[in-house]
Each structure stands twice: as C-alpha cells, then as structure tokens.
N, C-alpha and C positions, 0 to 999 in steps of 0.2 A: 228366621223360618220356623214356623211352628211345626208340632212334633207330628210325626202318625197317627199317634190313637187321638189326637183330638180332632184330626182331618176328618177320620174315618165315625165317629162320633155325629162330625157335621153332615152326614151322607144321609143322613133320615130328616124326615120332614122336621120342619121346627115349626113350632107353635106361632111365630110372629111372621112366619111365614107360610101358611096353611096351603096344603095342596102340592106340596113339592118334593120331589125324589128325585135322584140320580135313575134314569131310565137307562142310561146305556153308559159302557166302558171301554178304551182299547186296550184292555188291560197290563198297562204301563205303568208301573209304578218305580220313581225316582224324584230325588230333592230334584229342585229345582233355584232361581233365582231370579224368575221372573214367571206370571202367570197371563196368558192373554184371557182379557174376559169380552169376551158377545154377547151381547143382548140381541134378540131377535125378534121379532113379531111379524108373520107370516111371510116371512122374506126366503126367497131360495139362498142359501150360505153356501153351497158347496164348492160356488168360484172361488173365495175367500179361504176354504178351508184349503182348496188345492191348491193357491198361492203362499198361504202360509206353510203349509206340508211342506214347500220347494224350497224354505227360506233356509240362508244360510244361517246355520245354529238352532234350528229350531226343533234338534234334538234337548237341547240345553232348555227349552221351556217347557211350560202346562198350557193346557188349552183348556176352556171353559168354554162351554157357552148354556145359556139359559135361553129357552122354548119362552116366551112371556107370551103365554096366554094363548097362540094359536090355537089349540087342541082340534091340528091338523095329523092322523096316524098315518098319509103319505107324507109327509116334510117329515113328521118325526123319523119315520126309517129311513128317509135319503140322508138326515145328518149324520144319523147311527151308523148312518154304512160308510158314510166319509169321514169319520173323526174316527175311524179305523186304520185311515194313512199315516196318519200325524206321527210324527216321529218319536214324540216326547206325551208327556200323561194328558191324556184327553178324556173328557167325561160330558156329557148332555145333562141336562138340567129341565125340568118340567115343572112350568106352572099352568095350574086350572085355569086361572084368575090371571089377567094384565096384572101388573102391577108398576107403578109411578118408575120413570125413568133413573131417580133416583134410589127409590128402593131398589130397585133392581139392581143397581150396582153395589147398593149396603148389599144385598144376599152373595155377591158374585165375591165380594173382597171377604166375607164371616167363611164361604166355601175353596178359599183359593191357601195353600197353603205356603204362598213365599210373601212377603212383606213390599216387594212390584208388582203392581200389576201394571198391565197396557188395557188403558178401555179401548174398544174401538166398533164402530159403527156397519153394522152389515151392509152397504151400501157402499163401501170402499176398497180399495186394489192398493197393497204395496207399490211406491214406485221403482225401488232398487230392491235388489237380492240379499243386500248388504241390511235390509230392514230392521228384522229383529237383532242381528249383531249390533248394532250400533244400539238399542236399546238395553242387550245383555252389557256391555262394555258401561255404558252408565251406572245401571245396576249395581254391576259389581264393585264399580269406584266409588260410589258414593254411600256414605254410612247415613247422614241427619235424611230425615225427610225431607222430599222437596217435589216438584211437581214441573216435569219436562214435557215442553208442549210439541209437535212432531212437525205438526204444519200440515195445510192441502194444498194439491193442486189440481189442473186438468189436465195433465199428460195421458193418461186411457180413461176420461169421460169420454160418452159418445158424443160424438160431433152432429146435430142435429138444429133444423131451424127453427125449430119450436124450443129450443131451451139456448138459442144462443147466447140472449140477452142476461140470464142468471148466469152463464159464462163469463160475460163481457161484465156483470157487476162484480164476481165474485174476485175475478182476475184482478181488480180496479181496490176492491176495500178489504178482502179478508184473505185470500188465496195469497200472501206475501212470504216475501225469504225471512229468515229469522232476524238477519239485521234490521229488518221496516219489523217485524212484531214488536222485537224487544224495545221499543221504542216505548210500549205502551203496553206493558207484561201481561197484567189482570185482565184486559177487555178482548187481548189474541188470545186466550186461554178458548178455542174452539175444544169442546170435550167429548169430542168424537178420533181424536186419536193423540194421545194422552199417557203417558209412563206417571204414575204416580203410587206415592208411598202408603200403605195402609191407614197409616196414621192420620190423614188429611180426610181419607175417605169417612174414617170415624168420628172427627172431630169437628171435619166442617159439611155443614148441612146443604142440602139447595132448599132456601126460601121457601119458595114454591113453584111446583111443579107442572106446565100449563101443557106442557108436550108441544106448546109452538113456538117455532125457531129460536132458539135460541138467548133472548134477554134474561131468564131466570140462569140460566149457566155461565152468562157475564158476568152479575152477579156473584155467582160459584165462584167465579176465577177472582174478579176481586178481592172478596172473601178472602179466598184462600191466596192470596199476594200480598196482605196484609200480616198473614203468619206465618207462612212457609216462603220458604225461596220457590222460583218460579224462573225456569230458566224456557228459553226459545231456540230449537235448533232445529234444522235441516235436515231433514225425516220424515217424509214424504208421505201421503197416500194419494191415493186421485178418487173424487167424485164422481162416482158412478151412476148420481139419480139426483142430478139437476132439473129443478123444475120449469114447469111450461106457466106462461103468461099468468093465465087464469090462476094456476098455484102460487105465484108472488102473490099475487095480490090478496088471494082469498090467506096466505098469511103474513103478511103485512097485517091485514085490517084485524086479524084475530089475535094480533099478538103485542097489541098496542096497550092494554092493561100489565102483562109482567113488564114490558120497555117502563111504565111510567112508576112501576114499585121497583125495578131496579134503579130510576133516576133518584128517587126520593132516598134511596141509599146512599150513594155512590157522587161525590161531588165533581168527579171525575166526566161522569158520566153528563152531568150539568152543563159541564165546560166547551163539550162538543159541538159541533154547528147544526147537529139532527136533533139537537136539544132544544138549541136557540130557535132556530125555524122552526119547528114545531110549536114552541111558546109565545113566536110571533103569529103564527096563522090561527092560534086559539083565543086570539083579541080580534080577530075580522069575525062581522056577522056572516061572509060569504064562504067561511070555511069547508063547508060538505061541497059547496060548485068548483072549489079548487080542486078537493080530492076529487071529483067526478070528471073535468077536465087532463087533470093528472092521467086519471085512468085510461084514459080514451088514445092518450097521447102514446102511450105503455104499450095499450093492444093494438095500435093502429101499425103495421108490420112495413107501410112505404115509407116512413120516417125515418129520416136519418139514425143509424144505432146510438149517436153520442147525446139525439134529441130524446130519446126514446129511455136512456140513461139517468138523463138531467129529469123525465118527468117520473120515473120510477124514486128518485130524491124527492122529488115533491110529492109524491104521492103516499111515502111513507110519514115525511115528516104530515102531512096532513092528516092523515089515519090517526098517528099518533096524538093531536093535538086537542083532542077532545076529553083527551084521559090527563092532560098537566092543569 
C-alpha cells in the first residue's frame, strides 16, 4: 500500500493525463486493501454503487470511479451524491477528454492507493453479498501478483426477447463456472470483473485499444498469463446490458481487425475452430453471400434458437475472415 502524501499528491491533474481532478469526496479516509475502480462513460452507476454500498466488507474497501469523458453536470452530481453512501474511501474522477479503455485504467490503478484493485464494468450487478469479501480474503492471502478472474453470469440480466439470443450465446461460450474457464486461463480473462495486482496493470499493456468487444483484452489476458499467475474463481456478476440483434452483428463485423492482430499473436488463439473456419471461408470467392446469408439467418426471429446460434458462428467466423 502506498503512503498518503503520495495519494494525495496524485489528487491533482497530471500532465499525461490532462483535464482531470477529483470533483467530489465522502470524506473517508482509511487504508485499505483493495480498491474498486469504474470506468464510466455516460452510464447511470448509481445501481451499482447502491449494490456495492450493501456489500458485505465493503467498509474494508476504496471506491473509485472515473467520469471518462461524459461531461454530463446532472450524472456528475447523481454520482457525487451516491458515492456519499459507500462505507469505505470513495472519490469521483473527471475527465474532459474519453480516454482509451486502457488508459483509463493506467489513471484508475496511478490514483488507487492499495496494490488490488477490482476493475469492473458499469453495466453489471454483484451476484452474492459475499462479493467483495471473497475478493478482500484473496487480497489479503496473497502476496506475488497475480490476476483473479470473477466470472459472469445472467442471473439479474433482464430477461428480454430482443437480447435473448446474446444470452443464449453468452450462456454457451463465455458466461462459464471457473472449472470450464480454467481450462483455458488467458482467453476467460473477461476484464470487466477482474481482482488484479498493480504490477500487471503497469507492466503489461493492451496492444491496442478498438473499444470493440473484446479480442484486444484476449490478448491482455494472454499477455498477462504468460507472466503472471491467472487464477479463475466463482465470483460472479450478472450482465445487465446484453445486446440486441442488430448490436452483435454490427460488432462482430467491426471487431474483426483486433480478433485477426490478437490471432497473429497468440498461437492459442490459431488453434481454435473460429480460427479455422474463418481461414477456411477466406479461400471461398463466395465469402461476403455466406456472411450475408449468416446474417439473415441471426435476425430472422422464427428460426429455431440453436439454428439462429449455429448462424451467428458462421456469421462471425465470416466477418472475421477477410482480415486472416
């Protein structure tokens, strides 16, 4: 844990990070041994903050969260006014400027003063009360760095038919118990709810930063499973903003350049069958009628769910296969 006067020090704007202050305080101040950090961008947080306020131990933590870039002054006073609950040292964060998902988290771990942090995504719900204890209990047991991955679910998603189908995939390939992640450390490192040690955050970079779904933070995890330990445990949050049809797809197709620079890293990544299928459909001249067929098959809502599944596979590995 770093000292006070260097905390307090980091409270003013820094120069590699221009435009930013601490706007508001609950004026709490105590060590801690774990820090939650949020990143935001024009999202209401105050569900999140009143499920974390409720968590058990979650006097024993710091809260953080960083404004990125709204410069919304009613959000900014609803967070001010809710990071007034929190039990434990909470502070708001303001930037003028977005800045990169990654940067954003270098500013959150240079302004958090314990050497844990939990990233976590405004867009998600604790699933038990037991949440943050079971994070502080890691914390305090383990000395080396290493990087504990929590898991999602859909337990409090909303139940809607217009996003069943990113249920029905999510449930199927990434939403898994820690026994099915740890199978495969570095590619379940989802980094949206995440206990990690400072040291990984300084040391190991994201690539590059696309802000769409997800294959540059495969990447990350890889990365960082290559040098740090990378454990998987049963630590829940639930998905609160699963997307609709038209949103797969439209990121699918846009996120088909970071998938093909995280493959050319990651041999791992090669070995997989959305590799192969995709490497095969980029040797057919009819490759765009496949994705365009795919697609049809995806939004067309009388289709059996598991046919509707099978073309969203094809539909990505297609997307993809213009960029191998």
């Amino acid at each position: 844990m770093r000292n006070g006067h260097e905390a307090e020090q980091r409270m003013t704007t820094d120069a590699r990070f221009p435009g930013q202050d601490a706007v508001a305080h609950n004026g709490i101040c105590a060590p801690t041994a774990l820090t939650i950090c949020l990143s935001t961008w024009n999202k209401d947080t105050r569900k999140l903050i009143t499920a974390l306020s409720r968590q058990q131990d979650a006097d024993k933590c710091a809260l953080i969260i960083l404004d990125n870039g709204s410069n919304d002054p009613r959000l900014t006073a609803q967070i001010s006014e809710h990071i007034q609950s929190f039990p434990g040292p909470a502070k708001l964060f303001q930037s003028k400027w977005r800045l990169s998902t990654s940067n954003a988290r270098r500013r959150m771990a240079e302004l958090a003063e314990s050497d844990w942090m939990l990233m976590l995504n405004a867009n998600v719900s604790p699933d038990s009360n037991a949440f943050l204890a079971r994070y502080l209990s890691v914390a305090n047991a383990r000395q080396k760095p290493a990087l504990y991955a929590g898991g999602h679910s859909l337990k409090y998603a909303p139940k809607m038919q217009a996003t069943d189908l990113h249920a029905a995939h999510a449930a199927q390939s990434e939403y898994l118990p820690a026994d099915k992640r740890v199978e495969k450390p570095g590619p379940n490192v989802f980094a949206t709810n995440i206990l990690v040690h400072r040291r990984i955050i300084e040391s190991v970079n994201v690539a590059s930063d696309t802000g769409d779904w997800g294959w540059d933070y495969v990447d990350w995890g890889l990365s960082v499973s290559r040098k740090f330990r990378v454990e998987h445990i049963d630590n829940t949050v639930s998905d609160l903003d699963l997307s609709d049809v038209d949103e797969l797809i439209r990121r699918y197709t846009n996120s088909g350049e970071s998938y093909a620079r995280a493959a050319s890293q990651h041999r791992l990544l090669r070995q997989r069958r959305l590799f192969r299928a995709a490497k095969a459909i980029s040797y057919l001249p009819f490759s765009r009628k496949i994705e365009s067929l795919a697609a049809d098959v995806v939004r067309n809502e009388r289709m059996p769910l598991n046919l509707r599944l099978f073309g969203l596979r094809v539909f990505r590995a297609a997307a993809y296969a213009e960029y191998l």
